[in-house]
C-alpha positions as CSV (number, residue, x, y, z in Angstrom):
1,X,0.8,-3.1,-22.4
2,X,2.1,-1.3,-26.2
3,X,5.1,-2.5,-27.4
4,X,7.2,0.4,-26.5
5,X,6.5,-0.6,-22.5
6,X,7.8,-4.4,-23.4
7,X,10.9,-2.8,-24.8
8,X,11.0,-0.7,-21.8
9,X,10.5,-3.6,-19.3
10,X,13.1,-5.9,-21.8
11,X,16.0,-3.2,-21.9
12,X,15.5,-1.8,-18.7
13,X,14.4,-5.4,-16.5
14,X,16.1,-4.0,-12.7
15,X,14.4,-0.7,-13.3
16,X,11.2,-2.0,-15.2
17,X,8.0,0.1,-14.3
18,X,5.6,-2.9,-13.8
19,X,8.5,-4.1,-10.7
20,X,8.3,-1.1,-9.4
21,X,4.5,-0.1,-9.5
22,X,4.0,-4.4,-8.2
23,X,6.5,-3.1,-5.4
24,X,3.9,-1.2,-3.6
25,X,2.3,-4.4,-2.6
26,X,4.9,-6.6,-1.3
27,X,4.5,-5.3,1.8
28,X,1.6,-6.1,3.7
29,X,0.8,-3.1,5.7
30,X,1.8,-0.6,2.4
31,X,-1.5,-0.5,0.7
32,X,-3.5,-0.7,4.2
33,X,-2.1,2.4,5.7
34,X,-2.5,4.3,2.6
35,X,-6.1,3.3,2.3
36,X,-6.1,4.5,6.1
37,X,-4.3,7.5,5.3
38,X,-7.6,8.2,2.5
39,X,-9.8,9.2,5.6
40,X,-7.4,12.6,5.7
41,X,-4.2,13.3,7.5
42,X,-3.4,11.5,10.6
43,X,-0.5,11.4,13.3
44,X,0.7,7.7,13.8
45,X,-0.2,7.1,16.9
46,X,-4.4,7.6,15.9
47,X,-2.9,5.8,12.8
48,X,-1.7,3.0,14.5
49,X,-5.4,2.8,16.6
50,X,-7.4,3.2,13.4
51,X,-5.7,0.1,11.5
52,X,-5.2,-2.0,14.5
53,X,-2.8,-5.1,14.5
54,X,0.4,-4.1,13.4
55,X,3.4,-3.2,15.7
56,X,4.9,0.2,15.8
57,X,7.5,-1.2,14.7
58,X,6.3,-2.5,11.2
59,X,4.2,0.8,11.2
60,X,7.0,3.1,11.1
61,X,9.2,0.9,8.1
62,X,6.2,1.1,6.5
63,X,5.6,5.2,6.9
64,X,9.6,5.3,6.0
65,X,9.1,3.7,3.1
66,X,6.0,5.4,2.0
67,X,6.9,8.8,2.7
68,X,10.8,7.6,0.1
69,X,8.2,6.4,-2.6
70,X,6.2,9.7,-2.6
71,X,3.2,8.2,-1.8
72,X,2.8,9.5,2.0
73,X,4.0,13.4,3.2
74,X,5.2,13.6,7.0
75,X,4.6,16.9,8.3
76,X,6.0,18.6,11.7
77,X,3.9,20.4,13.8
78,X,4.4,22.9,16.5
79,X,3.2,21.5,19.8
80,X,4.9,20.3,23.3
81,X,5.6,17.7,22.8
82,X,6.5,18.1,18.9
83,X,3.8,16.1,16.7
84,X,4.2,14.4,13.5
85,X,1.3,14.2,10.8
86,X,1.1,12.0,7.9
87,X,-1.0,12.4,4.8
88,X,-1.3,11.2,1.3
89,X,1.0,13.2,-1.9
90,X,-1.3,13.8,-4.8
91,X,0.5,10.7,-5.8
92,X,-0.6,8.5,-3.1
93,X,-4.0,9.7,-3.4
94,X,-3.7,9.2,-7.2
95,X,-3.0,5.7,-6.1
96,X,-5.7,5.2,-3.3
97,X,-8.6,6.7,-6.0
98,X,-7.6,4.6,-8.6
99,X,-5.8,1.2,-8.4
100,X,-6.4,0.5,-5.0
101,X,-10.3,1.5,-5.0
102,X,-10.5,-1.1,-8.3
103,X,-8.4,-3.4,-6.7
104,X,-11.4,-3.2,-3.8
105,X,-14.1,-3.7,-6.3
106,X,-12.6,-6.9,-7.5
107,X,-12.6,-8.2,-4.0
108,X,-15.8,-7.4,-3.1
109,X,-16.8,-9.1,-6.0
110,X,-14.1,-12.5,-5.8
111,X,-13.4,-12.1,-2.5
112,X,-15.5,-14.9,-0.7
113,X,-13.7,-17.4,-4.3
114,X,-10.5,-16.0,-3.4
115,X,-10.9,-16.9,0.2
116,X,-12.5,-20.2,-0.9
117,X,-9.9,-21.5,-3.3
118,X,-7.0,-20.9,-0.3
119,X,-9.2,-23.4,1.6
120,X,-9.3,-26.1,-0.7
121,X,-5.7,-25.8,-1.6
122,X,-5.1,-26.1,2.4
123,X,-7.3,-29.3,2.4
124,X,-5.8,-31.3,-0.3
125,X,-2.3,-32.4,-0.6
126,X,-0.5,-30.5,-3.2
127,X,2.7,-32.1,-6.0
């Protein structure tokens, strides 16, 4: 990070860049439906199907929020009964091909330590 994004994150700590960018991934389901949404658009119902084991509930907060970051578009389409289709914002695929496709890389490759290290710490009494 230069020195002008420390100022920026200093002066500025509620609106601060790195908080928001870090927001993406405080909720679970964010990053997954994106990465879901990378195969092209989808409505949510074959969205829902294709990610499996989250409610609709927790599907549609998470397309709300999406869709107010700029990340996901929601597009109407003419049909009886009316359709909804989602699909990534050059944004959200700026995010999907970038970011989340290193972030992917790394956990192919530190994955199995990542998964490893959550184990011990379960085992063994912690301070």
């Amino acid at each position: 990070m230069t020195r002008a994004d420390q100022s920026h994150c200093v002066e500025l700590k509620a609106d601060c860049r790195v908080r928001a960018a870090t927001d993406l991934f405080t909720h679970r389901w964010d990053p997954v439906v994106l990465v879901a949404l990378g195969e092209g658009a989808q409505r949510r119902r074959d969205l829902r199907w294709a990610i499996g084991g989250l409610s609709d509930k927790v599907l549609t907060e998470s397309l709300r929020r999406l869709v107010r970051q700029g990340l996901v578009g929601r597009r109407s389409l003419p049909a009886a009964p009316p359709h909804v289709e989602y699909r990534l914002t050059a944004l959200g695929e700026s995010l999907v091909r970038g970011p989340l496709r290193a972030l992917a890389r790394w956990i192919d490759e530190h994955g199995d330590e990542l998964l490893a290290a959550e184990e011990h710490a379960d085992r063994v009494d912690l301070p």
